[in-house]
LOFIDO-913109 format. One line per field, with one value per residue: residue number from 1; x, z, y of N, C-alpha, C in turn. Coordinates in pm, whole numbers, padded with zeros to 5 digits, m for minus. Example, Ala and Ser with C-alpha at 12.3 -4.5 7.8 and 13.67 -1.06 7.14 Angstrom:
BEGIN
nulum c(1 | 2) .
n_u c(01319 | 01285) .
n_w c(00780 | 00708) .
n_v c(m00569 | m00225) .
ca_u c(01230 | 01367) .
ca_w c(00780 | 00714) .
ca_v c(m00450 | m00106) .
c_u c(01320 | 01290) .
c_w c(00780 | 00787) .
c_v c(m00330 | 00003) .
// end
This chain:
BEGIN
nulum c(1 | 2 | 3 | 4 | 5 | 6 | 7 | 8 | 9 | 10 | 11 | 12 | 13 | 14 | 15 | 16 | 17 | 18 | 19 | 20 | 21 | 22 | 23 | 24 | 25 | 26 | 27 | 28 | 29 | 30 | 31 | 32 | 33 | 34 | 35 | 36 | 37 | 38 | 39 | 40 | 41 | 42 | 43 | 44 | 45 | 46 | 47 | 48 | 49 | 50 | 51 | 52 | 53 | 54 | 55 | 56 | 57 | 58 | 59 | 60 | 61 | 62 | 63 | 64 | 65 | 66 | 67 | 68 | 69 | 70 | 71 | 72 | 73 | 74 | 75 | 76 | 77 | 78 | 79 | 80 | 81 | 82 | 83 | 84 | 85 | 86 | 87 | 88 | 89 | 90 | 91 | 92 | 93 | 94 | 95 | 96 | 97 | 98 | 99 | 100 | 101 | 102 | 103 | 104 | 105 | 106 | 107 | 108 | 109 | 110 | 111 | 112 | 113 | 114 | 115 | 116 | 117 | 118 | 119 | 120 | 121 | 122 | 123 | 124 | 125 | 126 | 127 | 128 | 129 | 130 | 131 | 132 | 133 | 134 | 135 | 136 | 137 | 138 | 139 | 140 | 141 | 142 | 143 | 144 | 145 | 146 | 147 | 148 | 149 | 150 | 151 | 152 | 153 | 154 | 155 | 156 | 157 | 158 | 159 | 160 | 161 | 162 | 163 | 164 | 165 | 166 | 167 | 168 | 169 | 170 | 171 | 172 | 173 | 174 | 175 | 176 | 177 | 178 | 179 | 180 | 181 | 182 | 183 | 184 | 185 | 186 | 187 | 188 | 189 | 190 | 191 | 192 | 193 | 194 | 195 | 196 | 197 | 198 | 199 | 200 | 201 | 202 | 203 | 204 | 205 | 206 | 207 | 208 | 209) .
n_u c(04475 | 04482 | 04736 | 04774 | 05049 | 05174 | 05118 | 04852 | 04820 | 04798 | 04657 | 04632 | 04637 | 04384 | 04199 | 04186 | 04178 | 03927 | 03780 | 03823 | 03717 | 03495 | 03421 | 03431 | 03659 | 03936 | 04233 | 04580 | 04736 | 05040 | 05245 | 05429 | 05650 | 05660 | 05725 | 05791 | 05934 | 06122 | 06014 | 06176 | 06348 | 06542 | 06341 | 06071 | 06076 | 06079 | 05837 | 05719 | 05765 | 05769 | 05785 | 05612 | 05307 | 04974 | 05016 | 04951 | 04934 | 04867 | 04780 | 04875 | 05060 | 05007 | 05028 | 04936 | 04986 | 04899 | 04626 | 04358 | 04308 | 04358 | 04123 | 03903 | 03993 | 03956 | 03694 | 03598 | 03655 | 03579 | 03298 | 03011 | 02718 | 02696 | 02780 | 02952 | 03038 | 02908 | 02655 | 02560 | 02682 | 02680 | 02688 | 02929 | 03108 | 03085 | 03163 | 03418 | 03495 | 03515 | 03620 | 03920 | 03889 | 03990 | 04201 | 04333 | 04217 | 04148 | 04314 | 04561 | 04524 | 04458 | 04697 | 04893 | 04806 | 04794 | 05052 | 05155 | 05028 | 05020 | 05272 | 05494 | 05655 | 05506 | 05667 | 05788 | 05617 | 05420 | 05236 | 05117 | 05101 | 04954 | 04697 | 04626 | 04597 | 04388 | 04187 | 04179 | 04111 | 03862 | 03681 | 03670 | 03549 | 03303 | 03256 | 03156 | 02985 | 02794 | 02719 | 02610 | 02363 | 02210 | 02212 | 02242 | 02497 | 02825 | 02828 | 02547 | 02259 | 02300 | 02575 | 02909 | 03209 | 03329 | 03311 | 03448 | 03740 | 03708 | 03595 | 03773 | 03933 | 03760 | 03722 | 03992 | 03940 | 03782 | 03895 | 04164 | 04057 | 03951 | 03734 | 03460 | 03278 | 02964 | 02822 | 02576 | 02486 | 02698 | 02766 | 02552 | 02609 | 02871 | 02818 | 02625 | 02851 | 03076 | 02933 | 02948 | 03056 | 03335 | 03403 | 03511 | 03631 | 03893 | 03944 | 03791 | 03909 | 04112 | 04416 | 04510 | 04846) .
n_w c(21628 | 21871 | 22031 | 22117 | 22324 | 22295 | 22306 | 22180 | 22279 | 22567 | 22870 | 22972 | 22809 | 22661 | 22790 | 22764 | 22479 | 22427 | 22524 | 22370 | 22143 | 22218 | 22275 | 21983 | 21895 | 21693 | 21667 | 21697 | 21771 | 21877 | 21870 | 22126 | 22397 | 22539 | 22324 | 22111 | 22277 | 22334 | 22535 | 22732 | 22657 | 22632 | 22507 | 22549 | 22825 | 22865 | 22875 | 22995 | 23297 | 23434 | 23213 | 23137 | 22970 | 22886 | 22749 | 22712 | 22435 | 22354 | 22039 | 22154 | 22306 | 22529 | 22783 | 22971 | 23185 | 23320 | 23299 | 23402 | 23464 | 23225 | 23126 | 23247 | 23182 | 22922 | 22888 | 23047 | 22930 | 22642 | 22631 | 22606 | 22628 | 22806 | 22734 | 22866 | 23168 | 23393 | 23532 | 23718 | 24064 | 24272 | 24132 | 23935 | 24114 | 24231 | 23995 | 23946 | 24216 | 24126 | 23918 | 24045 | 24267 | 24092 | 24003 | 24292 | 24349 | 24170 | 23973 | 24085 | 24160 | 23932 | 23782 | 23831 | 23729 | 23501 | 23402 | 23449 | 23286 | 23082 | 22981 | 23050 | 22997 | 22958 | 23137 | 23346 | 23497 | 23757 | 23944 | 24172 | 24279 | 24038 | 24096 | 24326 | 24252 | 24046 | 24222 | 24378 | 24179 | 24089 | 24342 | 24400 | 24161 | 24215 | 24408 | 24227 | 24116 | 24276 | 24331 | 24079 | 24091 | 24185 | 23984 | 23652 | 23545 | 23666 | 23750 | 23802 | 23650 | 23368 | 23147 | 23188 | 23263 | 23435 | 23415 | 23235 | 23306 | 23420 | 23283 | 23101 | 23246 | 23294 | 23055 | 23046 | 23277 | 23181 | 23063 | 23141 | 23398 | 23358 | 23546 | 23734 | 23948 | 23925 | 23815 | 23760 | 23759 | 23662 | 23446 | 23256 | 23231 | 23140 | 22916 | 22770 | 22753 | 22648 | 22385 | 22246 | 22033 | 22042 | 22253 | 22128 | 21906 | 22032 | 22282 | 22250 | 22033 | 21995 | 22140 | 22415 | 22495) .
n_v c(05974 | 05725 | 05553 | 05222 | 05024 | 04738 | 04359 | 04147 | 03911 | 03951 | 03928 | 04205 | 04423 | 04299 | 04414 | 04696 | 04700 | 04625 | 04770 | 04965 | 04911 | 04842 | 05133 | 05222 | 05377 | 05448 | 05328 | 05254 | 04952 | 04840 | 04640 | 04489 | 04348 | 04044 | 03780 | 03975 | 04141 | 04447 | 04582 | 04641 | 04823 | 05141 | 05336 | 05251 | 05212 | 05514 | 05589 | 05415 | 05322 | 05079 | 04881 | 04730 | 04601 | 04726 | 05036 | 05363 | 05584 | 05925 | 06140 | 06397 | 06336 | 06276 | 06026 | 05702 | 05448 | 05106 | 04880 | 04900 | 05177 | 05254 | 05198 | 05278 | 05565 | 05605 | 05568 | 05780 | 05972 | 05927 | 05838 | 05941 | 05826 | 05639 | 05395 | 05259 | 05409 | 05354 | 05616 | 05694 | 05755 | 05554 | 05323 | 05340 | 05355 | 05078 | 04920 | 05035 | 04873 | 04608 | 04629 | 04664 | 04447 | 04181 | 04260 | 04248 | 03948 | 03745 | 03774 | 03717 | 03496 | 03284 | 03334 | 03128 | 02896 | 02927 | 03025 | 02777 | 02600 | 02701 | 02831 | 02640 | 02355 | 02030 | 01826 | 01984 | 02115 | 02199 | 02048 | 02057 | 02320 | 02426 | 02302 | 02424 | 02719 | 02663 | 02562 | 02821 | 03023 | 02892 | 02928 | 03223 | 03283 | 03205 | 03400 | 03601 | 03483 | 03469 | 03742 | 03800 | 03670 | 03833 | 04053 | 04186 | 04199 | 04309 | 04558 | 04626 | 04660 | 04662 | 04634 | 04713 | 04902 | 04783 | 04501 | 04401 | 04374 | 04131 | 03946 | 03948 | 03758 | 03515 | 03410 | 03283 | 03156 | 02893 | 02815 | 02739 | 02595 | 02298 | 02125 | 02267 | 02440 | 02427 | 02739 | 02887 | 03183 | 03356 | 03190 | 03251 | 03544 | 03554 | 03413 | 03608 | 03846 | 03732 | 03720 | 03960 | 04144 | 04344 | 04186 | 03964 | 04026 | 04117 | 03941 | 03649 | 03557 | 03473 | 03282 | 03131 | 03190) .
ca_u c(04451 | 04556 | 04809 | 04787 | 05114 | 05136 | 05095 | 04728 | 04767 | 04835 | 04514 | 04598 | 04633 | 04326 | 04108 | 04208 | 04149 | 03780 | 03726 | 03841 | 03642 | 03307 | 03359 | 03420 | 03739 | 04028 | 04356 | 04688 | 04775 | 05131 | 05352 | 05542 | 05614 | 05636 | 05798 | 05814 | 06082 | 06187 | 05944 | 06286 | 06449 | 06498 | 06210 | 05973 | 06107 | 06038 | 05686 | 05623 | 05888 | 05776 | 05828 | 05495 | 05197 | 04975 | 05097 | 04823 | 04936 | 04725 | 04822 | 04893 | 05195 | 04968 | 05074 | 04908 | 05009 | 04735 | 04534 | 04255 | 04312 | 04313 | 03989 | 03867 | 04054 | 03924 | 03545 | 03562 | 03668 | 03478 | 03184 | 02908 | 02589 | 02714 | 02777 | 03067 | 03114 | 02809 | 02649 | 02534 | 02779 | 02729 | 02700 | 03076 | 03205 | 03027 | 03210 | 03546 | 03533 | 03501 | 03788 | 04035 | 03895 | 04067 | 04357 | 04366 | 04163 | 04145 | 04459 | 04702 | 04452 | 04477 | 04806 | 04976 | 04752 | 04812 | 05199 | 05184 | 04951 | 05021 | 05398 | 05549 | 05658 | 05444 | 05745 | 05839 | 05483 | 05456 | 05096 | 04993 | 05062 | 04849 | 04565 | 04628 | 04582 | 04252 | 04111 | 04147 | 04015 | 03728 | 03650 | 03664 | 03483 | 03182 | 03206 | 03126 | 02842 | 02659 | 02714 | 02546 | 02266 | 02116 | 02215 | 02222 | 02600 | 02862 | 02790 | 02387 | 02156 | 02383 | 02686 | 02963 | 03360 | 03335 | 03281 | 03585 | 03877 | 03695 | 03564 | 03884 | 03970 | 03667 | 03798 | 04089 | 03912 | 03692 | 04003 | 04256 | 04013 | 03832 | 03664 | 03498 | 03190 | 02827 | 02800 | 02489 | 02508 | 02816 | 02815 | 02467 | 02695 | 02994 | 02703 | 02611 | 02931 | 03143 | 02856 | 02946 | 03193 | 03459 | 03467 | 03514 | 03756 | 03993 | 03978 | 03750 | 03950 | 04309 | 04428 | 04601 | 05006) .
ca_w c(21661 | 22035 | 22008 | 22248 | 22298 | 22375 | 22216 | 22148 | 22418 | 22682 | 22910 | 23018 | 22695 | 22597 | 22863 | 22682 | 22357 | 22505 | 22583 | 22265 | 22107 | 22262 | 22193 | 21891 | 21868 | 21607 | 21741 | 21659 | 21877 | 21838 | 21917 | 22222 | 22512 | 22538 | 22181 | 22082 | 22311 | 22344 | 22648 | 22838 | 22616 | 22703 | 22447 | 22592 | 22954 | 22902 | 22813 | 23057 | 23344 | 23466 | 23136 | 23117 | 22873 | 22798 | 22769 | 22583 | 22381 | 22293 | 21995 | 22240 | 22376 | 22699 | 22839 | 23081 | 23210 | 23398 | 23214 | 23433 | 23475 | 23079 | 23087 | 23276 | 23115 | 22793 | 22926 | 23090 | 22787 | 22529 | 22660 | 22631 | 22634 | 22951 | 22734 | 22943 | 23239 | 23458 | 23524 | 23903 | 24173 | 24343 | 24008 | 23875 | 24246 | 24211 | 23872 | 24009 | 24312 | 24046 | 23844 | 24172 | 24266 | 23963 | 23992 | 24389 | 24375 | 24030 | 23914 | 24154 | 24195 | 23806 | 23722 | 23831 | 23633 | 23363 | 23376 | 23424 | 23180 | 22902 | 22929 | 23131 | 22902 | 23080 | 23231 | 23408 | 23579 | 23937 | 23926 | 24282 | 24268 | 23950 | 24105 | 24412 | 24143 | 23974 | 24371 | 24432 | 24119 | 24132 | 24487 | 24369 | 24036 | 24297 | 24432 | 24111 | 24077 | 24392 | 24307 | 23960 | 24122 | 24208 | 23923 | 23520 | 23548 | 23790 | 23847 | 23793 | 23546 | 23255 | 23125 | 23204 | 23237 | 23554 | 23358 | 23113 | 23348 | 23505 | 23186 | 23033 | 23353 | 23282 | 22932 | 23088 | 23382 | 23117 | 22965 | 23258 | 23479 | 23326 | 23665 | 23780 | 24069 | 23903 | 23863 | 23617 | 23715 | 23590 | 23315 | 23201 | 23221 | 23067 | 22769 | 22771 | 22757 | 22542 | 22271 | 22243 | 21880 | 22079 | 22305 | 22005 | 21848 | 22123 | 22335 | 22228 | 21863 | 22006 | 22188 | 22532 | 22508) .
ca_v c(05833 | 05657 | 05431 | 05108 | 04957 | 04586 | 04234 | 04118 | 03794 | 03996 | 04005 | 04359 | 04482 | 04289 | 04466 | 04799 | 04720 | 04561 | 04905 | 05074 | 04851 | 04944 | 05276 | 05298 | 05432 | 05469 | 05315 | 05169 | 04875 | 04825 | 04471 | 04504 | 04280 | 03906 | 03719 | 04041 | 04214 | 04570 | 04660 | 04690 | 04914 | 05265 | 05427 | 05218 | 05275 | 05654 | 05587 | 05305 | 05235 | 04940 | 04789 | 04662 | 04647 | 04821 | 05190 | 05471 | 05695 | 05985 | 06256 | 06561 | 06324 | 06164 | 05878 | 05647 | 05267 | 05041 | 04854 | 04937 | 05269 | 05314 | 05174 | 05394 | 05693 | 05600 | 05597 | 05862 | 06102 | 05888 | 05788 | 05990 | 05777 | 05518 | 05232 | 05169 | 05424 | 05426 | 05760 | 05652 | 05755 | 05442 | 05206 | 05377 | 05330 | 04935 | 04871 | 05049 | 04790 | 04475 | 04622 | 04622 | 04275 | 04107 | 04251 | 04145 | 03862 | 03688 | 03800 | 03640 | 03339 | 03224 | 03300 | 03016 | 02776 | 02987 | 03019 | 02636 | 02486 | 02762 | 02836 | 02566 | 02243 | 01939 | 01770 | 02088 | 02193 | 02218 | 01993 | 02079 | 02480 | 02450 | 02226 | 02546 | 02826 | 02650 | 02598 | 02968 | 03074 | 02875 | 03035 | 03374 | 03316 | 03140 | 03517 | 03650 | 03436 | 03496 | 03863 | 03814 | 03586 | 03968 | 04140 | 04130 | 04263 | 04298 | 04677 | 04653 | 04549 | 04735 | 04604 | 04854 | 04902 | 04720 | 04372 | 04437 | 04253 | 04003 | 03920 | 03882 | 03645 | 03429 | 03303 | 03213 | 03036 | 02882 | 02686 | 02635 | 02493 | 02218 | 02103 | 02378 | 02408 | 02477 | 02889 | 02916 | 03245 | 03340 | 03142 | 03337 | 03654 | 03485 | 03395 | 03761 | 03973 | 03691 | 03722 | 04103 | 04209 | 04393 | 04099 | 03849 | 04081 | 04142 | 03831 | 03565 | 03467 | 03498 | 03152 | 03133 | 03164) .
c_u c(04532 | 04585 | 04777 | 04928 | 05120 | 05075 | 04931 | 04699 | 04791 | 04684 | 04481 | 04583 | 04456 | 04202 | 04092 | 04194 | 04012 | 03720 | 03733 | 03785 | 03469 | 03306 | 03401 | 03572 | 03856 | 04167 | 04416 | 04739 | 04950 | 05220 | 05442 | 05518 | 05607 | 05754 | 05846 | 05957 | 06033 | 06116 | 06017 | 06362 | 06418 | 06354 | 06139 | 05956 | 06066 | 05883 | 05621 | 05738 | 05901 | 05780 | 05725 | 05436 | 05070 | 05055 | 04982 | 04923 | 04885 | 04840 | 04869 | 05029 | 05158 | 04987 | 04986 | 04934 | 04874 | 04670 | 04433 | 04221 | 04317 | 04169 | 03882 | 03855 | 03972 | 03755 | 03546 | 03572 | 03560 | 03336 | 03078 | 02754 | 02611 | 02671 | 02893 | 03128 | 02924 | 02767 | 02622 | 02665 | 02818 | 02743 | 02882 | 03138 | 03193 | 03139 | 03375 | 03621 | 03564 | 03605 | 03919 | 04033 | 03966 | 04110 | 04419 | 04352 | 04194 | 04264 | 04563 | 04635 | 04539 | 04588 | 04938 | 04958 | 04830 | 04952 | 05227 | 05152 | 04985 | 05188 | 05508 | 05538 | 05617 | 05555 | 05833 | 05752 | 05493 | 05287 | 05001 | 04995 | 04985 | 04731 | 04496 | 04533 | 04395 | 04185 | 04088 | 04056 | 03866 | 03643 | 03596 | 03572 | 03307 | 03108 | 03124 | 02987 | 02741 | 02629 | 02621 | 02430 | 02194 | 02148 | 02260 | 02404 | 02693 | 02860 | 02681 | 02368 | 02202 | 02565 | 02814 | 03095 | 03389 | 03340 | 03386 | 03668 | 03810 | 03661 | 03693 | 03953 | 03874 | 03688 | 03900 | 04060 | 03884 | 03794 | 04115 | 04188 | 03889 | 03742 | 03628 | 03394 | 03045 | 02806 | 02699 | 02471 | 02610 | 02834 | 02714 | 02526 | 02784 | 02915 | 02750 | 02749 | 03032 | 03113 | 02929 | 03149 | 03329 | 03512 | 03548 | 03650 | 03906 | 04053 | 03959 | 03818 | 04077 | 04328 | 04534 | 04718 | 05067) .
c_w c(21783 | 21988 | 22148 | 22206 | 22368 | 22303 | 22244 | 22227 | 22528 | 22758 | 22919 | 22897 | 22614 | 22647 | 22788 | 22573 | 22356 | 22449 | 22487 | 22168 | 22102 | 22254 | 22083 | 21806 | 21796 | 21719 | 21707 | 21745 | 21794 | 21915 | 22028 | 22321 | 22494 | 22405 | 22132 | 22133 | 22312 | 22446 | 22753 | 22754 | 22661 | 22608 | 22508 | 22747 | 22991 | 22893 | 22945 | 23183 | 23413 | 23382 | 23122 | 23035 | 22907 | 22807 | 22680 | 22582 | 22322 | 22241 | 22039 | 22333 | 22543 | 22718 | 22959 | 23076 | 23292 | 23363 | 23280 | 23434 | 23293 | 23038 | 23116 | 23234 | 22965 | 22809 | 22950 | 22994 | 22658 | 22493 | 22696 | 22710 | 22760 | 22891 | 22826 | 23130 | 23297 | 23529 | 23652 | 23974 | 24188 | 24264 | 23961 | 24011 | 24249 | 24091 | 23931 | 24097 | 24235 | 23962 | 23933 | 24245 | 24139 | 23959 | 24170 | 24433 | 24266 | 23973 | 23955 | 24131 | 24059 | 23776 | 23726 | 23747 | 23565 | 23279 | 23354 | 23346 | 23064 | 22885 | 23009 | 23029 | 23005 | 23234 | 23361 | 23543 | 23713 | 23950 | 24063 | 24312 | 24181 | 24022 | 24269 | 24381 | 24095 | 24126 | 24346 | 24327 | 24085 | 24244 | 24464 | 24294 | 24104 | 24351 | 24347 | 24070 | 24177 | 24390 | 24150 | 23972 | 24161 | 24099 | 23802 | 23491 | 23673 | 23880 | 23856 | 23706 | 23400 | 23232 | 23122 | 23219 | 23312 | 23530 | 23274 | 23205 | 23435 | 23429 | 23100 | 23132 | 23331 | 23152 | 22965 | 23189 | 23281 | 23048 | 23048 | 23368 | 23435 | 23438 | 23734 | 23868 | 23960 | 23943 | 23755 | 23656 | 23632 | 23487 | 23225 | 23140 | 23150 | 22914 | 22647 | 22720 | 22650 | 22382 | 22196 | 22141 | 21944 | 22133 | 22217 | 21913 | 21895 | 22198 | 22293 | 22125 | 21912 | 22162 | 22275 | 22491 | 22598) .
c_v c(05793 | 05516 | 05333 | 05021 | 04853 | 04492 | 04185 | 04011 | 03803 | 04021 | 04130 | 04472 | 04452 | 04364 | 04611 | 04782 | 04682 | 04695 | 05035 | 04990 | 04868 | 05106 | 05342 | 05328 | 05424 | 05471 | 05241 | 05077 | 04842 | 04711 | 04502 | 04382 | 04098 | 03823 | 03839 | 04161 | 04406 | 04661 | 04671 | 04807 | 05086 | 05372 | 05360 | 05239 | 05409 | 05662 | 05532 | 05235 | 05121 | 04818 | 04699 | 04698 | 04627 | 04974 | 05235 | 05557 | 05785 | 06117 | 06351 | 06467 | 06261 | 06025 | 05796 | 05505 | 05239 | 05006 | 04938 | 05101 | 05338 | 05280 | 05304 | 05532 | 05701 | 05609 | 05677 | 06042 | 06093 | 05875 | 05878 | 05964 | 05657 | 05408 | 05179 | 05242 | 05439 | 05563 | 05799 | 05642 | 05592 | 05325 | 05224 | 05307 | 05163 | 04911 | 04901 | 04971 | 04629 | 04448 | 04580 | 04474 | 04164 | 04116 | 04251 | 04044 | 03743 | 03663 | 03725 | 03496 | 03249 | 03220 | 03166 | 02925 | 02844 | 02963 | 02834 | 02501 | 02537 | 02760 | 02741 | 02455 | 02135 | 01838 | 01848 | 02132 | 02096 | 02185 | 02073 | 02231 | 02495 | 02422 | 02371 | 02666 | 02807 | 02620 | 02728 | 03064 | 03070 | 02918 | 03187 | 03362 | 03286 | 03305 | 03605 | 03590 | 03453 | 03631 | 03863 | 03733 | 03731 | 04047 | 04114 | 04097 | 04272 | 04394 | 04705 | 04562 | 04625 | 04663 | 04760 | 04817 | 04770 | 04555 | 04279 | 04303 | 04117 | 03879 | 03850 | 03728 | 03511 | 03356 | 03222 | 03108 | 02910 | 02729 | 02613 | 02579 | 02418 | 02170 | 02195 | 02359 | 02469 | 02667 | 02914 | 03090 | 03361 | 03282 | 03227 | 03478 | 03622 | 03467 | 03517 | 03862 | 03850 | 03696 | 03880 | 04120 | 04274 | 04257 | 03981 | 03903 | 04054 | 04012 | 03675 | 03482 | 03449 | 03402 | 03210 | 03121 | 03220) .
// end
């Protein structure tokens, strides 16, 4: 059984369990990181030295950090039938480019809201870096929709890995920016891939902190 270590409201963690979710797979997620603590200590350091979560652990003693890159890892061993890793050169290379947009695009955009509406006490928050944060993400997420105005998905007309973190970003838009710009397509997709049991498992039931 592959352990996932890392707390359950961690996006990056939740992208990886998304993904062990859709296929299937038998795994121990284990509490680290955040309320929880000890993702500085030195066992977890040898595992993971940036002290971040997630971390995989696989029976034979393998290790990998990155959310995205466990996504990947985990498709690409698991996945037989291309529910999750497309089987098209240029569709995998398409989904690969959607994963790295979220974590240069998306990623930086949102987090400010995030840090400032979820863990910031109201008399503290920094209103106009938030109102900054929900601008930029709305921008980006506009990208996402003119990109899904041609296609079912963000790497084709198949739901695939490639959907996983942007996906997890889109719940979060979904709640820190109540004012957002008209993206029906994007929200069609957002429909689509929130409907889906891993997603509901992993992200959808478990509240912003």
């Amino acid at each position: 059984m592959i352990k996932i270590w890392g707390r359950n409201t961690s996006s990056n963690v939740q992208k990886a369990m998304w993904a062990v979710g859709e296929l299937g797979l038998d795994c121990e997620r284990i509490d680290i990181g955040g309320a929880f603590g000890k993702n500085k200590e030195p066992a977890y350091l040898a595992m993971n030295p940036n002290g971040l979560v997630p971390t995989l652990e696989e029976e034979d003693g393998f290790l990998l950090w990155e959310s995205n890159s466990i996504v990947r890892y985990l498709a690409g061993k698991h996945d037989k039938a291309g529910a999750l890793e497309p089987q098209d050169a240029k569709a995998r290379a398409v989904a690969s480019q959607w994963m790295d947009w979220q974590l240069s695009v998306v990623g930086p955009a949102i987090t400010p809201a995030f840090w400032g509406l979820i863990r910031t006490p109201p008399e503290k928050r920094d209103m106009a870096a938030i109102k900054n944060s929900q601008e930029r993400t709305a921008a980006a997420m506009q990208i996402a929709d003119a990109r899904l105005a041609k296609t079912q998905f963000l790497a084709g007309d198949s739901f695939s890995y490639g959907d996983i973190p942007t996906g997890v970003m889109c719940y979060r838009y979904i709640q820190l920016v109540p004012e957002r710009p008209a993206t029906p397509h994007l929200d069609r997709w957002y429909a689509a891939i929130s409907s889906r049991k891993a997603f509901q498992d992993h992200i959808g039931s478990i509240p912003l902190t």
